[in-house]
C-alpha positions as CSV (number, residue, x, y, z in Angstrom):
1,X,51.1,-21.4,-35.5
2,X,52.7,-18.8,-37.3
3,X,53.4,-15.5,-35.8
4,X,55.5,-13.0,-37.7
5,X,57.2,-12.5,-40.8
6,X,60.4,-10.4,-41.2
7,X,61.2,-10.5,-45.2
8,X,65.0,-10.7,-46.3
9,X,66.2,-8.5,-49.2
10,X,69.4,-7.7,-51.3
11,X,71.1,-5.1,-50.7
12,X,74.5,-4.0,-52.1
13,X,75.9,-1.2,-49.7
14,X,74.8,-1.7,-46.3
15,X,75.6,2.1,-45.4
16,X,73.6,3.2,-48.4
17,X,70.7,1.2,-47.5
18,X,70.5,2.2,-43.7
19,X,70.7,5.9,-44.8
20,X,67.9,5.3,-46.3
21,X,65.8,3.1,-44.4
22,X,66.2,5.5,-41.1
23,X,67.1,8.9,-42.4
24,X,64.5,8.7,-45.2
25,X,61.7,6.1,-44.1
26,X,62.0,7.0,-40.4
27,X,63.2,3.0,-39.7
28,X,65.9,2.6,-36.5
29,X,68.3,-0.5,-36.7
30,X,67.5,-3.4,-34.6
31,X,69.9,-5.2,-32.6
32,X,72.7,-4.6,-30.7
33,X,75.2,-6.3,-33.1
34,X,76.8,-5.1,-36.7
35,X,76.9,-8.0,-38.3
36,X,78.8,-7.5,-41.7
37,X,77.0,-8.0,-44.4
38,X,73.7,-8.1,-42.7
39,X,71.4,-5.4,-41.9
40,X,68.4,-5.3,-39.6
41,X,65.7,-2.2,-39.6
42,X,62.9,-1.7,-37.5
43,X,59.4,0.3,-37.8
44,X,56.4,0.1,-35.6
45,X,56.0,-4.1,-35.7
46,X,57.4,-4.1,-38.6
47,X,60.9,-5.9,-39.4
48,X,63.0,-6.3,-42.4
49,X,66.6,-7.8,-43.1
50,X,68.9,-6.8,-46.1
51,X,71.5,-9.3,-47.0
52,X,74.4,-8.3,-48.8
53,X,74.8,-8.6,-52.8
54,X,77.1,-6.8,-53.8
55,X,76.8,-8.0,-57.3
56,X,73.0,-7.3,-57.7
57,X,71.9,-5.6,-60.7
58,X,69.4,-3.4,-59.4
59,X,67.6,-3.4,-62.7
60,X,67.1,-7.2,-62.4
61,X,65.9,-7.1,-58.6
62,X,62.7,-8.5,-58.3
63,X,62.9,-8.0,-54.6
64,X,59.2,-6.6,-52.8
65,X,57.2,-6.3,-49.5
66,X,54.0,-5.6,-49.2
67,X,53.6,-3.8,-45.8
68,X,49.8,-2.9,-43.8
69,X,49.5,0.1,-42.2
70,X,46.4,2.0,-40.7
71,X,46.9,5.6,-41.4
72,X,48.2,5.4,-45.7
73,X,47.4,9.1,-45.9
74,X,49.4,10.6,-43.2
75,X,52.4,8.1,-44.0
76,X,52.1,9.3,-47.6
77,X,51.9,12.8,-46.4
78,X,54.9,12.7,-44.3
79,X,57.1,11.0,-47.2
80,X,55.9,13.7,-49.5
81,X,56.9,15.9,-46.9
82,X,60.2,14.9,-46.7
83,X,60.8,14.9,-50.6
84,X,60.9,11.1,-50.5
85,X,60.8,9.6,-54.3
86,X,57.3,8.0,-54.6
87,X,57.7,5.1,-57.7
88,X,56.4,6.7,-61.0
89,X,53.7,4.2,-61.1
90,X,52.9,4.2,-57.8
91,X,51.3,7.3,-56.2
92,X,48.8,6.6,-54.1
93,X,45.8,5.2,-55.1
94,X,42.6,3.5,-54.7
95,X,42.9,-0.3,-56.2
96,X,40.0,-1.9,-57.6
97,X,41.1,-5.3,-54.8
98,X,39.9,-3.0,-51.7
99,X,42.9,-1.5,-50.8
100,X,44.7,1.8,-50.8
101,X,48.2,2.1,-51.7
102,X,51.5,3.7,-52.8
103,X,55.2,2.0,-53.6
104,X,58.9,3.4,-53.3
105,X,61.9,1.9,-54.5
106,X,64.6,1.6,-52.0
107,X,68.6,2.2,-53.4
108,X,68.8,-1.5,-54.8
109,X,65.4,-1.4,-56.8
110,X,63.6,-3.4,-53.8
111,X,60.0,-2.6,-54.4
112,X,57.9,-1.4,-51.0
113,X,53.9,-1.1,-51.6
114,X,52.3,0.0,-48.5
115,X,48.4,-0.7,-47.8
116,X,45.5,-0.1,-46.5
117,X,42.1,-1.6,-46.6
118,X,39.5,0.0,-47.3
């Protein structure tokens, strides 16, 4: 009886990564506690938690999300719009599985493929 999912991912400057995730991805924190070290972002239903590395090589992160939306085109729009890096192999796209999609790479390399099915 599962009911949500709220992936955890490195992250190795937790001022760095909330700049991003709410000035640049349009994301607010969640919670009414700084924790240190810990980082909690909120979108729509969707959750995700950073933990911090500070160590991590961001050119051996393997961290990803796959995230489901129901409008891809006007979220891809309104990154474009704010001059938000889309990943050079990722600009949206039809995939031959059903689904439309794009990725970004956040500060740390974590690798964000949002959805849609066709």
């Amino acid at each position: 009886m599962l009911t949500d999912i709220n992936p955890k991912l490195p992250m190795r400057n937790k001022t760095a990564t909330r700049e991003y995730y709410v000035n640049t991805l349009g994301f607010h924190e969640f919670g009414n506690a700084d924790f240190d070290g810990y980082l909690m972002v909120q979108k729509d239903h969707i959750q995700i938690h950073f933990f911090e590395f500070k160590e991590l090589d961001p050119k051996e992160n393997y961290g990803q999300v796959y995230i489901r939306t129901d409008n891809i085109d006007k979220l891809y729009q309104s990154l474009l719009d704010n001059k938000t890096s889309i990943h050079p192999n990722g600009h949206l796209q039809i995939k031959p599985w059903g689904q439309k999609e794009f990725s970004l790479l956040d500060p740390d390399n974590n690798l964000l493929t949002f959805g849609q099915a066709l």
